[in-house]
Backbone as CSV, one residue per row, in Angstrom:
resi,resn,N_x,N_y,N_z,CA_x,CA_y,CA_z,C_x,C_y,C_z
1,UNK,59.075,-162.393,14.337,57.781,-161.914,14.813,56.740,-162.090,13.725
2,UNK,55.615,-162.961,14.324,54.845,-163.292,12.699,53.670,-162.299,13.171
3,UNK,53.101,-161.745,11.962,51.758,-160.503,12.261,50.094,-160.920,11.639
4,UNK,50.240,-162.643,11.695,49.070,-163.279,10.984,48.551,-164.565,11.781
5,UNK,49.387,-164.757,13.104,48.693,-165.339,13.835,47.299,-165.305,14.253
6,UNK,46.916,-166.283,14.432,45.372,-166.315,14.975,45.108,-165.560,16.554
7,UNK,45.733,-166.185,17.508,45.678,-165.598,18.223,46.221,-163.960,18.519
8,UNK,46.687,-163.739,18.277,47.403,-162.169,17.558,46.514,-161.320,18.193
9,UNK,46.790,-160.317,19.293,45.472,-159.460,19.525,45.658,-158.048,19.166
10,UNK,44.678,-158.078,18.550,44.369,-156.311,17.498,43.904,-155.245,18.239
11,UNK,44.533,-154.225,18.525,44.212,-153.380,19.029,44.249,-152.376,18.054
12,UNK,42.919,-151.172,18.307,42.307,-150.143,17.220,43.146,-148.896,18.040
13,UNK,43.992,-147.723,17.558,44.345,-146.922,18.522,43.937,-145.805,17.660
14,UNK,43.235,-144.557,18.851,43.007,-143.097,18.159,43.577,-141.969,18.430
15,UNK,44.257,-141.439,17.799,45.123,-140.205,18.296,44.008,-138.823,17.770
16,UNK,43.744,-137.966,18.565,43.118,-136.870,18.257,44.176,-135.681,19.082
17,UNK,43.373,-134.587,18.631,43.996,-133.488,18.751,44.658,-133.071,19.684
18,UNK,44.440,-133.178,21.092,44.804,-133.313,22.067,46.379,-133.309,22.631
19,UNK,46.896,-132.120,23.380,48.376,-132.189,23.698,48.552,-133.481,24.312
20,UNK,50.063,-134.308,24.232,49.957,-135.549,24.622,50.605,-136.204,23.347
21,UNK,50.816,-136.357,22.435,51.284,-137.086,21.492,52.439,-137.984,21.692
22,UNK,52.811,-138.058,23.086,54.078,-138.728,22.758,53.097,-139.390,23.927
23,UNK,52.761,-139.752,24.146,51.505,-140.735,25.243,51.256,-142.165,24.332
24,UNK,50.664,-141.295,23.009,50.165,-142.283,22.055,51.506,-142.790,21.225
25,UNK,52.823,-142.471,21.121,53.471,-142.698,19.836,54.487,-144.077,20.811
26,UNK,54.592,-143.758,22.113,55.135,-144.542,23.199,54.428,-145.736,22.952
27,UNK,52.949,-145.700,23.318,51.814,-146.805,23.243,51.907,-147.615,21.757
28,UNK,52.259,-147.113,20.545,52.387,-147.806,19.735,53.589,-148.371,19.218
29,UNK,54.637,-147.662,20.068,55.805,-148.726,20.122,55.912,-149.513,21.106
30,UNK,55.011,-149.710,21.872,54.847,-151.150,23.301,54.164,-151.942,22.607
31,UNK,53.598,-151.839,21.825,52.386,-152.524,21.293,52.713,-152.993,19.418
32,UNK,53.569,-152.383,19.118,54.270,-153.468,17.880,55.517,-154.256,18.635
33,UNK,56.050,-153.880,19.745,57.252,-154.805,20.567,56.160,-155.783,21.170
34,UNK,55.058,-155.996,21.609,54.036,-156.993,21.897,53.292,-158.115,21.237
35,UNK,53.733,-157.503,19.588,53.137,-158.656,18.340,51.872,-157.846,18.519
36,UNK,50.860,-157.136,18.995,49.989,-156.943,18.549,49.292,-156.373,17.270
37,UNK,48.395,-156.539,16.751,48.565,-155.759,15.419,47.864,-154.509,15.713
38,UNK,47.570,-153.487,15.236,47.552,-151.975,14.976,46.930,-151.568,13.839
39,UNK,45.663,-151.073,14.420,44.970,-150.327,13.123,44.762,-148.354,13.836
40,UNK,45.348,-147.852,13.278,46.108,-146.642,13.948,44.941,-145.594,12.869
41,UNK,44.533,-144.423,13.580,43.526,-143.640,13.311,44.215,-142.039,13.612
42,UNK,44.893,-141.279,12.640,45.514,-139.909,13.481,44.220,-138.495,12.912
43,UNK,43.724,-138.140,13.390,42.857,-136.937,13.209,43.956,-135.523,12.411
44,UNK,42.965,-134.968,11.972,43.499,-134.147,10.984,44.258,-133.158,12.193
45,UNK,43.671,-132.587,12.861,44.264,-132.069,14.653,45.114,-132.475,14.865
46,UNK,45.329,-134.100,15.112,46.394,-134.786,15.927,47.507,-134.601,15.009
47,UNK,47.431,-134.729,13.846,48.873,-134.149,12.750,48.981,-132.813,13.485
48,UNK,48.361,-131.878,13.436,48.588,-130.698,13.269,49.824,-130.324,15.003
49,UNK,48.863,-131.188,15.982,49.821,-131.428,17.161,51.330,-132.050,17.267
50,UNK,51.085,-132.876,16.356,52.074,-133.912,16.035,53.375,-132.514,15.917
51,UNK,53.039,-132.629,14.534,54.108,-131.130,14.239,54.364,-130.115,14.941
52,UNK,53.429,-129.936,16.110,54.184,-128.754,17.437,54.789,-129.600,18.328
53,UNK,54.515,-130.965,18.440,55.120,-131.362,20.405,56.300,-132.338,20.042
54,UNK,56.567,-133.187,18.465,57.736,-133.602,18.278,58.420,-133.268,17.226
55,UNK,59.321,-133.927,16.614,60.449,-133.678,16.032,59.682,-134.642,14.569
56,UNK,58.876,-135.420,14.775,58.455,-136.256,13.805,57.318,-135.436,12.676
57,UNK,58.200,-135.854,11.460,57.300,-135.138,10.059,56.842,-135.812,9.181
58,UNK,55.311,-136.083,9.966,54.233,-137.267,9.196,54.311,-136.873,7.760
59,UNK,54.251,-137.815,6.782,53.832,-137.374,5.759,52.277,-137.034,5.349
60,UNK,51.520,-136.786,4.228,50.399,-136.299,4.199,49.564,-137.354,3.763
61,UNK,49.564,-138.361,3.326,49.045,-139.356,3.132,49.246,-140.521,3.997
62,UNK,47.808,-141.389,4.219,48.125,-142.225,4.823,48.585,-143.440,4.516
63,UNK,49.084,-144.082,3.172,49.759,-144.852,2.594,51.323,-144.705,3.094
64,UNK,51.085,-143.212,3.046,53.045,-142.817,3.434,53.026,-142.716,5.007
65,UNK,52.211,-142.268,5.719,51.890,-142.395,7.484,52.226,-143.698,8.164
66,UNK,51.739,-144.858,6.643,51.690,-146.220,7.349,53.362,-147.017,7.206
67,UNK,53.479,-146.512,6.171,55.510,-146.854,5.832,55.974,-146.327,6.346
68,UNK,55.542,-144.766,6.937,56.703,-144.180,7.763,57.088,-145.173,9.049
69,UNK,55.511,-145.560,9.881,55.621,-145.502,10.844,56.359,-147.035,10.994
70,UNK,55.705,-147.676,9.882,56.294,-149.306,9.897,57.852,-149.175,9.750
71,UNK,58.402,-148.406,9.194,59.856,-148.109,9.601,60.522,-148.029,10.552
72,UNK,60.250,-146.665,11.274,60.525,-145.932,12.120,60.570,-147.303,13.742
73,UNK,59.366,-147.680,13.928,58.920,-148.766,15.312,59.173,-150.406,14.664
74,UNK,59.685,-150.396,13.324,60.020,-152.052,12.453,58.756,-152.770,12.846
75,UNK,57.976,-152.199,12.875,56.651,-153.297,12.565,56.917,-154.392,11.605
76,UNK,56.421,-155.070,12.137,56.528,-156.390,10.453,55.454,-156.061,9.651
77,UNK,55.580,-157.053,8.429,54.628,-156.932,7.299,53.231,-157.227,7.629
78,UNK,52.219,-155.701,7.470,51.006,-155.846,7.923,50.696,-155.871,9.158
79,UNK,51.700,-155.652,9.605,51.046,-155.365,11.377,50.437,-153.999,12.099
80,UNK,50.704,-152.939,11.082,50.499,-151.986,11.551,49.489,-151.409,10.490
81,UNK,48.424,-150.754,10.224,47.696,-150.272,9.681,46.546,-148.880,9.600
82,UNK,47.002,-148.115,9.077,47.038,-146.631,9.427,45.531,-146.202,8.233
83,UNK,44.818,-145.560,9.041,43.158,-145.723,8.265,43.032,-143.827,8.444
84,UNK,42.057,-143.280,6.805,41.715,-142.036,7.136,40.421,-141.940,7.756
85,UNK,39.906,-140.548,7.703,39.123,-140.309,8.954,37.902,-140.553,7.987
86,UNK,38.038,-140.853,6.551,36.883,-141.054,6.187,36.936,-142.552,5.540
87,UNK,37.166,-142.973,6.121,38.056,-144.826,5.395,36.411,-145.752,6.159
88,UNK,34.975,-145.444,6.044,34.426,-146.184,6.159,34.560,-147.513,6.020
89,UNK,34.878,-148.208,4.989,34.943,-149.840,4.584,36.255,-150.466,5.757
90,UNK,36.548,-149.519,6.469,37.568,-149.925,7.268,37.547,-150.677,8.226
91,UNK,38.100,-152.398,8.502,37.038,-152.976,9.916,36.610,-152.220,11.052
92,UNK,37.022,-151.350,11.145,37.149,-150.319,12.523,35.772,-149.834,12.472
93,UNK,35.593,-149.732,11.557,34.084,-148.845,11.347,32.523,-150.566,11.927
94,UNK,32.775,-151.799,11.723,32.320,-152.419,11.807,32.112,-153.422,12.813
95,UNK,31.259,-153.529,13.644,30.827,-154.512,14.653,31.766,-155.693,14.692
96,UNK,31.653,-156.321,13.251,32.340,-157.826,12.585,33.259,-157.832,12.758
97,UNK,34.075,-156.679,13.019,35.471,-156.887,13.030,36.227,-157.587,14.104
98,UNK,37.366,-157.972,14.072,38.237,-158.737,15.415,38.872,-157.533,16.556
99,UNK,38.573,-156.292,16.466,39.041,-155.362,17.335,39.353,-156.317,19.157
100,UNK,40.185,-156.035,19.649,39.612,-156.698,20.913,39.719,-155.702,21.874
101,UNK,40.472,-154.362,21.498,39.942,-152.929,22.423,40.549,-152.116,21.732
102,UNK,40.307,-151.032,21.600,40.426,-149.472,21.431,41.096,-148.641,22.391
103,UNK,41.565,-147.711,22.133,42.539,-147.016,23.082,42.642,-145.127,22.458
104,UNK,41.743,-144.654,22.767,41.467,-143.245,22.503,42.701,-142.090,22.980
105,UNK,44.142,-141.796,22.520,44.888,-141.564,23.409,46.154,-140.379,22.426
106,UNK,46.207,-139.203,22.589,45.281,-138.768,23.929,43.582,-138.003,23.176
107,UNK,43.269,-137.912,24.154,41.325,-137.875,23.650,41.137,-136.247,24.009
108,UNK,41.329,-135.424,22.742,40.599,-134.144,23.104,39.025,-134.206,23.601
109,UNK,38.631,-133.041,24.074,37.316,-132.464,24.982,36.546,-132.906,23.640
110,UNK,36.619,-132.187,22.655,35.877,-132.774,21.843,35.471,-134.073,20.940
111,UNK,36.448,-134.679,20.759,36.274,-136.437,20.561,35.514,-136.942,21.923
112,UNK,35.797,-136.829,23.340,35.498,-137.037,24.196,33.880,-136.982,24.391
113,UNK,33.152,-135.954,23.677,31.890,-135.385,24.025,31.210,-136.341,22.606
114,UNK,31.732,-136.179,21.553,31.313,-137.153,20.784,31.038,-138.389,20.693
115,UNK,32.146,-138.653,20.948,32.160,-140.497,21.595,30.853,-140.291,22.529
116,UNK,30.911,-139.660,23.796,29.787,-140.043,24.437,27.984,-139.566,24.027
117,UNK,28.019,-139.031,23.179,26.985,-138.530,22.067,26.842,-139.377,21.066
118,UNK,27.862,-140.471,20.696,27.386,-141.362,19.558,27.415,-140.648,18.317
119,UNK,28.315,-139.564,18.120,27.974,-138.629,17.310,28.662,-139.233,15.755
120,UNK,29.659,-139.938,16.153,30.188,-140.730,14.634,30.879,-140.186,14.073
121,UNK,30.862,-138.936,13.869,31.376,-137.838,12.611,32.355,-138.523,11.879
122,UNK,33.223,-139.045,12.355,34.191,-139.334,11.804,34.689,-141.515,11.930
123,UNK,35.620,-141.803,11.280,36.094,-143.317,11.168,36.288,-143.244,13.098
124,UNK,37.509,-142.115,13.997,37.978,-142.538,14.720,36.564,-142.614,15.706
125,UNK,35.844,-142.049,15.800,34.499,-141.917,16.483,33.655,-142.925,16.543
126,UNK,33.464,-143.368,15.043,32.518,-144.481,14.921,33.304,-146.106,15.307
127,UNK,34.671,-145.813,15.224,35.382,-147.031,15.833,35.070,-146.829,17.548
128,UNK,35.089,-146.522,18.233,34.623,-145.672,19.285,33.201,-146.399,19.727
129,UNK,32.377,-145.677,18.949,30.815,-145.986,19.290,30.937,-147.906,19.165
130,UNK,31.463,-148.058,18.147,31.629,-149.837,17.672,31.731,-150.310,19.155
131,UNK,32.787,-150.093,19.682,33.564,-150.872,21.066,32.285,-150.894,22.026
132,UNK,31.351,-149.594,22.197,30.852,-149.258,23.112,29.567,-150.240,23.103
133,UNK,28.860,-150.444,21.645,27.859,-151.301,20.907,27.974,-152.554,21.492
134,UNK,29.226,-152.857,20.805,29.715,-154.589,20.908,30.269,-155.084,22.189
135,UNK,30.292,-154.035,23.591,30.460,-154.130,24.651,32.225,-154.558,24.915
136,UNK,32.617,-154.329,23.965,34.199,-153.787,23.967,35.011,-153.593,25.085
137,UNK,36.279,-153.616,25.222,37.219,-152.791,25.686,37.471,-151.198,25.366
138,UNK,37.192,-150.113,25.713,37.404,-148.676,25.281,38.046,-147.717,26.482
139,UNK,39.281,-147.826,25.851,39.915,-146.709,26.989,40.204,-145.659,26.449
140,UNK,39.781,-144.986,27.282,39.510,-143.185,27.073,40.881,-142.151,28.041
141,UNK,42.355,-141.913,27.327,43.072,-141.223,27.849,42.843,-139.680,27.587
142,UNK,42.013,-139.020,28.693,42.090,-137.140,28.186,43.147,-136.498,28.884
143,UNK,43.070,-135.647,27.965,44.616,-134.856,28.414,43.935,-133.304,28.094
144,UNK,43.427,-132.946,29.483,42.945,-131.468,29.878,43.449,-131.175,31.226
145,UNK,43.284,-130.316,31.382,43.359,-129.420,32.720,42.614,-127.703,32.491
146,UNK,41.816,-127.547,33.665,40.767,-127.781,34.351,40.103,-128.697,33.640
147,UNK,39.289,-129.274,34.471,37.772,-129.915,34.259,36.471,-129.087,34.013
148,UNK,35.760,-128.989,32.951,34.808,-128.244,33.290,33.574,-129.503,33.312
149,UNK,32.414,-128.741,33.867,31.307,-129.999,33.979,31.084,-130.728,33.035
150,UNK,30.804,-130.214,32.254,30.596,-130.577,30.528,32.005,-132.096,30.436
151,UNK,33.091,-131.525,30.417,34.017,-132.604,30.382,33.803,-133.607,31.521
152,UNK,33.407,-133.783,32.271,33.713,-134.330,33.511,31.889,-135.034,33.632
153,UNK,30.870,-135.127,33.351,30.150,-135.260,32.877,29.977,-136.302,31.730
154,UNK,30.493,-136.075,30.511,30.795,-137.017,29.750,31.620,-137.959,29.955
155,UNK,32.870,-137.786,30.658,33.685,-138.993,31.208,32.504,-140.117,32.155
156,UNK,32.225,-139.351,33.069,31.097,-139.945,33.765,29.756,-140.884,32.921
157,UNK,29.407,-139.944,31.736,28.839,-141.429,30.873,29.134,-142.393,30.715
158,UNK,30.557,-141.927,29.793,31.674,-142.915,29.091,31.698,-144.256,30.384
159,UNK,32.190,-143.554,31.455,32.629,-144.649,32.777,31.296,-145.402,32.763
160,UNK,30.178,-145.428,32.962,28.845,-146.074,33.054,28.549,-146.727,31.883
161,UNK,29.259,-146.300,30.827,28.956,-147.143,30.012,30.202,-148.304,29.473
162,UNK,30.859,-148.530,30.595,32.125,-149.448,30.886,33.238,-149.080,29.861
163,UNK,33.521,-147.965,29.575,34.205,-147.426,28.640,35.301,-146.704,30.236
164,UNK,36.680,-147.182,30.027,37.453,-146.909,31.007,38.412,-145.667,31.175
165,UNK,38.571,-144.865,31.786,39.045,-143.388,31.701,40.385,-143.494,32.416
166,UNK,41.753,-143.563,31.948,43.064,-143.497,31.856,43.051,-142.141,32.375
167,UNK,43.348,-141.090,32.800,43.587,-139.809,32.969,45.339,-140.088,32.779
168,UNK,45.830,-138.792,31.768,47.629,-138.797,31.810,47.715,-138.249,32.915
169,UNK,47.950,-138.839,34.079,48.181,-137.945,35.237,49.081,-139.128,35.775
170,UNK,50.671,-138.888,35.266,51.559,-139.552,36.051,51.871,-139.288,37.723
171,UNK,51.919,-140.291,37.795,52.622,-140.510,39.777,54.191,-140.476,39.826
172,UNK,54.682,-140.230,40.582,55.877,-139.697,41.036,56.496,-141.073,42.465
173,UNK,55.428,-142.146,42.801,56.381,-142.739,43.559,57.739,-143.516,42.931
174,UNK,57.942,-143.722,41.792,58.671,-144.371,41.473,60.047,-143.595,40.871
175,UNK,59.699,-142.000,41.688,61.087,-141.176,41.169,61.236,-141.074,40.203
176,UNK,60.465,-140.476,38.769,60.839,-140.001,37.610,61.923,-139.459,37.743
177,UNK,63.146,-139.695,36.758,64.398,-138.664,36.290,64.266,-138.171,35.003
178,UNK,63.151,-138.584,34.196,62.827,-137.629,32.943,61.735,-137.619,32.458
179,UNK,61.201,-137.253,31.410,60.129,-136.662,31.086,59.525,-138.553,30.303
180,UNK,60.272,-139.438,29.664,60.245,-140.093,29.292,59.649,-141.002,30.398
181,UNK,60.111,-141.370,31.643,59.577,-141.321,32.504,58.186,-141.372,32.903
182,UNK,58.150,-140.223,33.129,56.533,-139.707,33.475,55.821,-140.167,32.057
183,UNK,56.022,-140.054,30.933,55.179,-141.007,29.801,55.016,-142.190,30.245
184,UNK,56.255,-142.817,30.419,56.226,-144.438,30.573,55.056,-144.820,31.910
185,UNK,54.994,-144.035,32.685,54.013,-144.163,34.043,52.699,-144.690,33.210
186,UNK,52.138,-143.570,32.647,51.004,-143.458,32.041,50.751,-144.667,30.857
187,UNK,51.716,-144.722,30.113,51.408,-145.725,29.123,51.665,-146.735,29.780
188,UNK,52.180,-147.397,30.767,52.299,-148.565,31.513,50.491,-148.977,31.936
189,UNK,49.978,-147.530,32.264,48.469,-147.980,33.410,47.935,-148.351,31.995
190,UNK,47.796,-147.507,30.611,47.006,-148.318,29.627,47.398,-149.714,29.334
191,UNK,48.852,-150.055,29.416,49.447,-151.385,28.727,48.505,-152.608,29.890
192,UNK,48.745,-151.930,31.315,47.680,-152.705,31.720,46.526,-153.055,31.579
193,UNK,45.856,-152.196,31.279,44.305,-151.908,31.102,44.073,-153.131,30.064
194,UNK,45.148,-153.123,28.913,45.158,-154.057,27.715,45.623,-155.246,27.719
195,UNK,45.902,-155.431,29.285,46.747,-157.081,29.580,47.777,-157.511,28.542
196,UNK,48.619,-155.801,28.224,49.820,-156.223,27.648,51.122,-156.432,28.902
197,UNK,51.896,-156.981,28.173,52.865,-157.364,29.076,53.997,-156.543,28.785
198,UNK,54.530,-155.757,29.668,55.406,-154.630,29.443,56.846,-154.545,30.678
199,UNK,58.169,-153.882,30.387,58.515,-153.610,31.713,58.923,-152.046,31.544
200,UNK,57.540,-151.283,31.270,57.934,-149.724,31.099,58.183,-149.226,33.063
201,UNK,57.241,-150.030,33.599,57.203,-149.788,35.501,57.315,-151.288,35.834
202,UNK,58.100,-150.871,37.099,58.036,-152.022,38.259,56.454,-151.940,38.423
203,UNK,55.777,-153.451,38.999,54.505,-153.611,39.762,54.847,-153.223,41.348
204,UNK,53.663,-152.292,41.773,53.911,-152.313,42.839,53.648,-153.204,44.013
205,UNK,55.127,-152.832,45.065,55.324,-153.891,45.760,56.209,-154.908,45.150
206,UNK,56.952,-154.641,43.747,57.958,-155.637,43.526,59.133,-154.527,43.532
């Protein structure tokens, strides 16, 4: 598996705070099994989630975040690349860069309201606003229940502003028998979204 091809497509992924973590950790093992390369963004939150919903114990740096993970999913050399929240000089932060979509996943209420505010605060945000600028690919997975207007509202920007809204809301025709399952549903509709090629689901009708 070579990780310096030209054609090679780079996908930017953001994990924020948001319950859901195994949404995003699924998505980035479809997506180093795809050759794509990976510039991976985890919010100081999304650790903090990390450590309640799995078994996995990030280290505290992101030098050691990026070896863990290149271990753990065998990324090859340089394929995977793990940026802090204040890593400005980072292509992610920049128009110029080769991003060819973003994948916000899963997207707390508040990243959510930001992004659609342009608010920046942070690397995973302003990678975010980038996609939206440069007329990008940006998929937006939230993981709430209820909706309040405010949330539902900003999705509604986001959507108008061709920024695409994933909701984790797995379907059940295909008979889940586990929880793994019902992930794979969901990360299948993003793998689409990204015209990756996957066999987490049958297509329907096959």
């Amino acid at each position: 598996m070579s990780s310096n091809t030209s054609s090679q497509v780079t996908i930017a992924l953001g994990i924020t705070g948001a319950s859901g973590v195994q949404y995003s950790f699924r998505l980035l093992e479809q997506l180093i099994k795809a050759d794509c390369k990976i510039y991976l963004m985890i919010s100081k939150a999304a650790q903090v989630v990390i450590g309640m919903e799995t078994d996995l114990s990030l280290p505290g740096r992101v030098a050691e975040i990026q070896k863990f993970l290149t271990e753990k999913y065998q990324a090859a050399e340089n394929q995977l690349q793990v940026f802090g929240e204040d890593e400005w000089t980072s292509p992610v932060a920049s128009g110029s860069n080769r991003v060819s979509a973003m994948v916000v996943c899963p997207c707390s209420m508040g990243a959510l309201s930001a992004i659609a505010c342009g608010a920046s605060n942070n690397l995973l945000e302003r990678a975010a606003d980038v996609m939206l600028k440069e007329r990008k690919k940006l998929i937006i997975v939230p993981r709430e229940t209820p909706y309040s207007d405010i949330h539902l509202e900003n999705m509604l920007k986001l959507s108008r502003m061709d920024a695409v809204i994933v909701d984790a809301n797995p379907g059940f025709y295909n008979k889940p028998e586990s929880v793994d399952d019902l992930v794979d549903f969901v990360v299948a509709k993003i793998l689409d979204q990204l015209n990756v090629e996957h066999g987490l689901q049958p297509k329907w009708g096959e």
